[in-house]
C-alpha positions in Angstrom: 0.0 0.0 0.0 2.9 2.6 0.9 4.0 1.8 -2.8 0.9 2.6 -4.5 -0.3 5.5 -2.0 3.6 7.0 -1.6 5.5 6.3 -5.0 4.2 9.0 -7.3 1.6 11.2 -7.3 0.8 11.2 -10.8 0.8 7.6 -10.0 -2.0 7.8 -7.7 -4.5 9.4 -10.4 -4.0 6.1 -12.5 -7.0 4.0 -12.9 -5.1 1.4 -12.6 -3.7 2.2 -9.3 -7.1 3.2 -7.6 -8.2 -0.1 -8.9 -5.7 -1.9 -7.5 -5.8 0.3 -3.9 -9.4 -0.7 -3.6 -8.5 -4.4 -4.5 -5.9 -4.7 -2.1 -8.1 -3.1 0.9 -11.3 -5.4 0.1 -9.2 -8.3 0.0 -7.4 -6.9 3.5 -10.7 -6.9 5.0 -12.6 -10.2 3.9 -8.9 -11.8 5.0 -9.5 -10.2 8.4 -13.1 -11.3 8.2 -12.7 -14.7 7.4 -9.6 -15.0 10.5 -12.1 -13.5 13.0 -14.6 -15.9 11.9 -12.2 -18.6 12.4 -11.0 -17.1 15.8 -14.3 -17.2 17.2 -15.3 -21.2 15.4 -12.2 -21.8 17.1 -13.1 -20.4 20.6 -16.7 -21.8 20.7 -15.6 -25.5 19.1 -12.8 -26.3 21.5 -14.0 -24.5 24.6 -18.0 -23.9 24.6 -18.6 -27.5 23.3 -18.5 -30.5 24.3 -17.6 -32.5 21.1 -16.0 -30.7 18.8 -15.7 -33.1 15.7 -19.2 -32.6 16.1 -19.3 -28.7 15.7 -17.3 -28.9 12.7 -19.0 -31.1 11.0 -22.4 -28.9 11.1 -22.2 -27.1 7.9 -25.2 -25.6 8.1 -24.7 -23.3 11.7 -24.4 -19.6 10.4 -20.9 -19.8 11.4 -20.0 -22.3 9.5 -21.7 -20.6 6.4 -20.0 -17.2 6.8 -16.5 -18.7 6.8 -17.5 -20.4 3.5 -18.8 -17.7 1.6 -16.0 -15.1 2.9 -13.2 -17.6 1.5 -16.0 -17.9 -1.9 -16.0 -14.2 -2.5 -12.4 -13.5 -1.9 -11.5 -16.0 -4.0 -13.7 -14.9 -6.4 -12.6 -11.5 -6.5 -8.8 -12.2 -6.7 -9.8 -14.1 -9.9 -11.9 -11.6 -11.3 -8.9 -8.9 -10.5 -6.5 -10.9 -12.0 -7.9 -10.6 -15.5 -8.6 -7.2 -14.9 -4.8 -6.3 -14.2 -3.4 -8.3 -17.2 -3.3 -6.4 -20.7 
């Protein structure tokens, strides 16, 4: 980020580096997402339950279904981004 914020400041009035600011801050923050979600799975699995080979193997818990889609979107959107990038 210091790169594409500090480097040049005709730099920064690219397309192609707001793009890639805004690309780099969403993927920050679903990365974040997804390891507090798996902070607090963590937390209730191995301390709040009793069996947790059991808690993990419910997919369908809300937990358990925000982790997915988190890891489904980023994925998604560092394909998408990739294509965008290349010429």
């Amino acid at each position: 980020m210091y790169i594409l914020l500090y480097r040049d400041t005709a730099a920064l009035r690219s397309v192609h580096t707001r793009i890639m600011i805004a690309v780099a801050s969403s993927l920050f923050l679903l990365a974040t997402a997804h390891s507090g979600v798996s902070l607090s799975r963590g937390l209730k699995g191995f301390v709040d339950e009793s069996d947790s080979d059991a808690f993990y193997q419910q997919i369908w818990i809300p937990s358990s279904v925000l982790k997915q889609a988190i890891y489904v979107t980023s994925r998604a959107y560092e394909g998408s981004t990739t294509l965008l990038i290349l010429p």
